[in-house]
C-alpha positions in Angstrom: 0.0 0.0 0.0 0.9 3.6 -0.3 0.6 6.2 2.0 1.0 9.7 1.1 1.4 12.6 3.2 0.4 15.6 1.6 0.7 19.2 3.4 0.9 22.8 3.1 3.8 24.6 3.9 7.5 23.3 5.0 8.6 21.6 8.1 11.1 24.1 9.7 12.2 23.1 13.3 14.9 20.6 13.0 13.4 18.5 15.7 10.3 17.5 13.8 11.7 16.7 11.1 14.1 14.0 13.2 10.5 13.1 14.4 9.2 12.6 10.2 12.3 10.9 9.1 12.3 8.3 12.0 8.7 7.3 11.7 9.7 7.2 7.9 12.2 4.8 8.4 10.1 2.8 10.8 7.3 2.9 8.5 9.4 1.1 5.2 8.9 -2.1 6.2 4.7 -1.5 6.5 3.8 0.7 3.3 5.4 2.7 0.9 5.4 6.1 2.4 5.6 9.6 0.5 5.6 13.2 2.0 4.8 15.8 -0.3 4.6 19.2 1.0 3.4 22.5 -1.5 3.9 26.1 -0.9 1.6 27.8 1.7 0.5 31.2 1.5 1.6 34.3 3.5 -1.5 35.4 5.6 -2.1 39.3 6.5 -2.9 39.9 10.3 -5.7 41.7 9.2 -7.1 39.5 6.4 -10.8 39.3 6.0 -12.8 36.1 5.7 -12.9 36.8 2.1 -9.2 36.9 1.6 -8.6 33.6 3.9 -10.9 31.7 2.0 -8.6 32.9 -1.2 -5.8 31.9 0.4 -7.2 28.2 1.2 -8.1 28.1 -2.3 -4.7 28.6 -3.5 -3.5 26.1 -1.3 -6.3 23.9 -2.2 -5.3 23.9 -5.9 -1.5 23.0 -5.0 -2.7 20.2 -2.9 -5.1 19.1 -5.9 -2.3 18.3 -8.2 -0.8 15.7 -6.1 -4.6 14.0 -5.5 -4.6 11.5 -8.4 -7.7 9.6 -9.2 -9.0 6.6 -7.8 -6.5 7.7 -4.1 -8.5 7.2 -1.3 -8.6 11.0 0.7 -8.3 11.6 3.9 -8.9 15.6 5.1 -8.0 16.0 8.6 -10.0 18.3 10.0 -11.1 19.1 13.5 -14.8 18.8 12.7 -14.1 14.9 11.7 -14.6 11.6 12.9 -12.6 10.9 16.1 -11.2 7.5 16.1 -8.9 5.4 18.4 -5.6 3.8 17.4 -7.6 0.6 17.1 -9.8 2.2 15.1 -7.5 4.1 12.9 -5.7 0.1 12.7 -9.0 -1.1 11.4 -9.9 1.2 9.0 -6.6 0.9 7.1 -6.7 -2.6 7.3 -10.8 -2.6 5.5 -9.1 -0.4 3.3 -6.7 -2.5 2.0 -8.7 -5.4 1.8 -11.0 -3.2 -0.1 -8.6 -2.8 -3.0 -7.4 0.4 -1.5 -3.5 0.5 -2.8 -3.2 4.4 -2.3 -4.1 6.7 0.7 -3.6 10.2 1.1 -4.1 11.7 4.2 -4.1 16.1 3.6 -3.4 18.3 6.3 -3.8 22.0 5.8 -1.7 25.2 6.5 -2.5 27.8 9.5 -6.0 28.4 7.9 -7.0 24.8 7.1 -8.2 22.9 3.9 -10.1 24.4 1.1 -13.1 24.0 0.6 -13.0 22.2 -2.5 -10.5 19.5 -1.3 -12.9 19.1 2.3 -15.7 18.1 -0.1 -13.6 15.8 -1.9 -12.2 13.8 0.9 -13.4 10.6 1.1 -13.0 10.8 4.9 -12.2 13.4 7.8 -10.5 12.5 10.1 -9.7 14.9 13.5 -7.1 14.1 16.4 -8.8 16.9 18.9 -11.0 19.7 18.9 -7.6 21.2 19.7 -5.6 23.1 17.2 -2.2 22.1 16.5 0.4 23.6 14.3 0.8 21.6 11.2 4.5 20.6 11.3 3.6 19.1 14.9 0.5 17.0 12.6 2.7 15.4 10.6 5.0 14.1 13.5 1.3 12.8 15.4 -0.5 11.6 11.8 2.7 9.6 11.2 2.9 8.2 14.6 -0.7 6.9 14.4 -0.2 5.3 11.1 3.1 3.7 12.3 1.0 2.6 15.6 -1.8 1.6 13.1 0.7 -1.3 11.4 2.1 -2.4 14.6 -1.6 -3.4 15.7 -2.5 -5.2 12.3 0.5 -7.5 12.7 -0.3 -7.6 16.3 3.0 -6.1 17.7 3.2 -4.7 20.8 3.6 -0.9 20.6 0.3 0.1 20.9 -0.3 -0.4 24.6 
């Protein structure tokens, strides 16, 4: 199977991205993982609603281009479907066995997804009502999926 990781903006504090490239190196042996990450837009402190929703649409047409079709699409999004690691585990797994072979899981810059790509998500999925900064995301999404594997071949991380 292949996971991809897609996101807005780059991951700048040298400590996440240890965090990304050990869960990537963990994760090898599960799925073939890829992290794409497109531009994100600057924001003005004063922007109206009218110019953030521009902004996520610009963002939402990067992010686009790397959503082929036939991917299964994940949005994460606060107002989505909470699930446990167990959960999580068990979805991927129906997935596969589905005929599933590519996943995308889209997490958006400092304003969130478009949109456009929220209505084309085959799923949202959310991790708290909290908000989190999107480098941190990637680190906790990549966790859970590494966490997700170890439970379908019945390892013992998750406990």
């Amino acid at each position: 199977m292949k996971i991809t990781i897609l996101a807005v903006g780059k991951v700048k504090e040298k400590f996440y991205r240890q965090a990304i490239e050990e869960f990537e190196k963990r994760l090898s042996r599960y799925c073939k993982l890829e992290i794409l990450a497109v531009a994100d837009e600057k924001t003005p402190d004063s922007a109206s609603q009218a110019e953030m929703d521009k902004i996520k649409e610009r963002e939402g047409e990067r992010l686009r281009k790397h959503m082929p079709e036939g991917a299964w699409v994940c949005a994460l999004a606060i107002d989505g479907s909470m699930l446990d690691s167990v959960e999580l585990s068990e979805k991927l797994e129906r997935l596969g066995v589905e005929g599933k072979s590519h996943l995308i899981f889209v997490i958006g810059g400092s304003l969130g997804l478009s949109e456009k790509i929220m209505k084309q998500a085959d799923f949202k999925l959310s991790f708290s009502k909290m908000t989190f900064p999107h480098q941190l995301m990637r680190v906790i999404l990549l966790e859970q999926i590494y966490r997700s594997y170890r439970i379908m071949a019945g390892e013992p991380y998750h406990k």
